[in-house]
C-alpha positions in Angstrom: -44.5 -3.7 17.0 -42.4 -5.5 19.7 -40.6 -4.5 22.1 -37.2 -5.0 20.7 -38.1 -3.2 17.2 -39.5 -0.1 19.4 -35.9 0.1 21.3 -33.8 -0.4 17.7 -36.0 2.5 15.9 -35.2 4.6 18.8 -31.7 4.6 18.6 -29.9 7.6 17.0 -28.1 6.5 14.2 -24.5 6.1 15.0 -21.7 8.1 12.5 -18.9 6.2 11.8 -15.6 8.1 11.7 -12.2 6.9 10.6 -9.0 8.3 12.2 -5.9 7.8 11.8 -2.6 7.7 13.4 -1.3 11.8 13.0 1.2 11.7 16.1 4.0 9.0 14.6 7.4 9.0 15.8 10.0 10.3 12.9 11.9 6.7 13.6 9.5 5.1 12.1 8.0 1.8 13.7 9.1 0.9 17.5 8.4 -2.4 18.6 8.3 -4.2 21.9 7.8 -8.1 21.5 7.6 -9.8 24.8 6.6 -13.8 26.1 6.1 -14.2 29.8 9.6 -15.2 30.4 11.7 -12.7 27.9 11.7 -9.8 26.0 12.3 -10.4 22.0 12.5 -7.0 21.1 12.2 -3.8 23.3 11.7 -0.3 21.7 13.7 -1.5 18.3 13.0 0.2 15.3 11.9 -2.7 12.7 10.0 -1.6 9.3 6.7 -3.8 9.1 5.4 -6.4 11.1 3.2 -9.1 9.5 0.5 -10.9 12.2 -1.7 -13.3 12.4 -4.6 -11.8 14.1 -8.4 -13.2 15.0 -9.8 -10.1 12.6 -7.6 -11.3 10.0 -3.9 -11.2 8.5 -2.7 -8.0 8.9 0.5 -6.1 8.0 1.0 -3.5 10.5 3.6 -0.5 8.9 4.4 3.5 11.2 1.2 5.8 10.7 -1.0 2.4 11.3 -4.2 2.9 12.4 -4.3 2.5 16.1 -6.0 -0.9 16.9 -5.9 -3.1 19.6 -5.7 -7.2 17.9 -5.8 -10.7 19.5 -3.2 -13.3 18.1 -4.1 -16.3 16.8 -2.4 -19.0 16.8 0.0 -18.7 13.3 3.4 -16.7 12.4 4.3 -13.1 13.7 6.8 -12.0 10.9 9.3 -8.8 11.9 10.8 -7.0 9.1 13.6 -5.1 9.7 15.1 -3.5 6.4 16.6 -6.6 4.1 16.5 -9.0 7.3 13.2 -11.1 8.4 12.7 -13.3 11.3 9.7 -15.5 11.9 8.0 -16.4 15.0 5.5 -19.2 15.5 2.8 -17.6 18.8 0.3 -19.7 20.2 -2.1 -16.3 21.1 -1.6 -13.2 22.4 -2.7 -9.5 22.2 -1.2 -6.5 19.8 -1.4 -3.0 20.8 -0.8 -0.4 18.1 -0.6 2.8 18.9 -1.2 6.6 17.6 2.7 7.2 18.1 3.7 4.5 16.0 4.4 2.0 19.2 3.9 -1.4 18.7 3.7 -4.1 21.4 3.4 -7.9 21.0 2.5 -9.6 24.1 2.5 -13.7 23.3 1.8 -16.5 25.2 4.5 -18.4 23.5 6.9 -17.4 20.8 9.4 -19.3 19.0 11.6 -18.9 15.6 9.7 -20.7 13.2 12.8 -22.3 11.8 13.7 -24.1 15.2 10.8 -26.2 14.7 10.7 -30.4 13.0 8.6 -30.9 10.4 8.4 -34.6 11.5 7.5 -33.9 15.3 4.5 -31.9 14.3 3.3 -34.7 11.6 3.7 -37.1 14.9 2.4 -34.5 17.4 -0.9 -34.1 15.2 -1.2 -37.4 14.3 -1.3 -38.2 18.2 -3.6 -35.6 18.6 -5.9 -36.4 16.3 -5.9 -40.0 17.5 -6.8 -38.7 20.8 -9.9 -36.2 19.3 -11.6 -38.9 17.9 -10.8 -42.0 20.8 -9.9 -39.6 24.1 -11.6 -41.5 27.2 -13.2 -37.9 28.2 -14.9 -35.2 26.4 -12.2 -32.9 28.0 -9.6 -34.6 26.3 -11.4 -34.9 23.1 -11.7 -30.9 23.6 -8.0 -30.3 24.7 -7.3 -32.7 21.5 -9.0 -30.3 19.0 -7.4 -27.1 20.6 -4.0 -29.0 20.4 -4.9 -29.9 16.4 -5.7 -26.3 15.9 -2.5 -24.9 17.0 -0.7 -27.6 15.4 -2.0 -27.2 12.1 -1.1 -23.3 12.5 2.7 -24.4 13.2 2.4 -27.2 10.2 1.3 -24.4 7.6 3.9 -22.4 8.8 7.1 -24.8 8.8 5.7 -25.7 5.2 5.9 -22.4 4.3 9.6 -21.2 5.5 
């Protein structure tokens, strides 16, 4: 037996326990929604907030699990009764926590809506040109990143 299988067996196994969020505010859901330069939304009481999150597309709702998710790059959805607004992030962090808090930190956000179909096709079309020409394998890299987050904002002007 190696040394490796020697240290796993004598681990203790480890109980998993699922908890949940017991200590949530009586308003409901209070988000704070905030990009370097401005603040979106600060303590506001929405109903559900949809996000695009490494781990997966997740709809976050009060009494939600606290959980602590990066962004990726995609749409950040606020719900807030019969009105929705959209914002396209480029990455971030989400905290939810126990008392029904939600924060949105982004590195960018923008209203999905503000955005030209046509300027992304040309954008990623330029992008994709340099990817698979750039002089440097830093710009073939910065190329790729640029075509990820581009096809993110595509999807999401498509789907407005």
């Amino acid at each position: 037996m190696n040394f490796l299988t020697r240290s796993v067996r004598a681990v203790r196994p480890v109980r998993m326990v699922r908890s949940y969020a017991t200590e949530a505010a009586a308003t409901g859901l209070r988000l704070t929604f905030a990009v370097p330069h401005q603040t979106l939304y600060k303590d506001s009481a929405v109903a559900q907030v949809n996000i695009a999150a490494v781990s997966g597309d997740m709809g976050i709702l009060a009494d939600h699990v606290p959980s602590i998710e990066q962004l990726r790059p995609g749409v950040v959805e606020v719900i807030e009764g019969a009105a929705t607004k959209k914002f396209f992030v480029s990455g971030g962090f989400v905290t939810m926590n126990a008392d029904s808090t939600l924060n949105i930190n982004a590195v960018e956000a923008f209203p999905v809506e503000e955005f030209s179909a046509e300027a992304i096709r040309n954008n990623l079309a330029e992008a994709q040109r340099v990817a698979n020409s750039g002089s440097t394998e830093e710009e073939k890299l910065a190329a790729k990143v640029e075509i990820e987050v581009l096809e993110s904002l595509q999807a999401a002007v498509n789907a407005k």
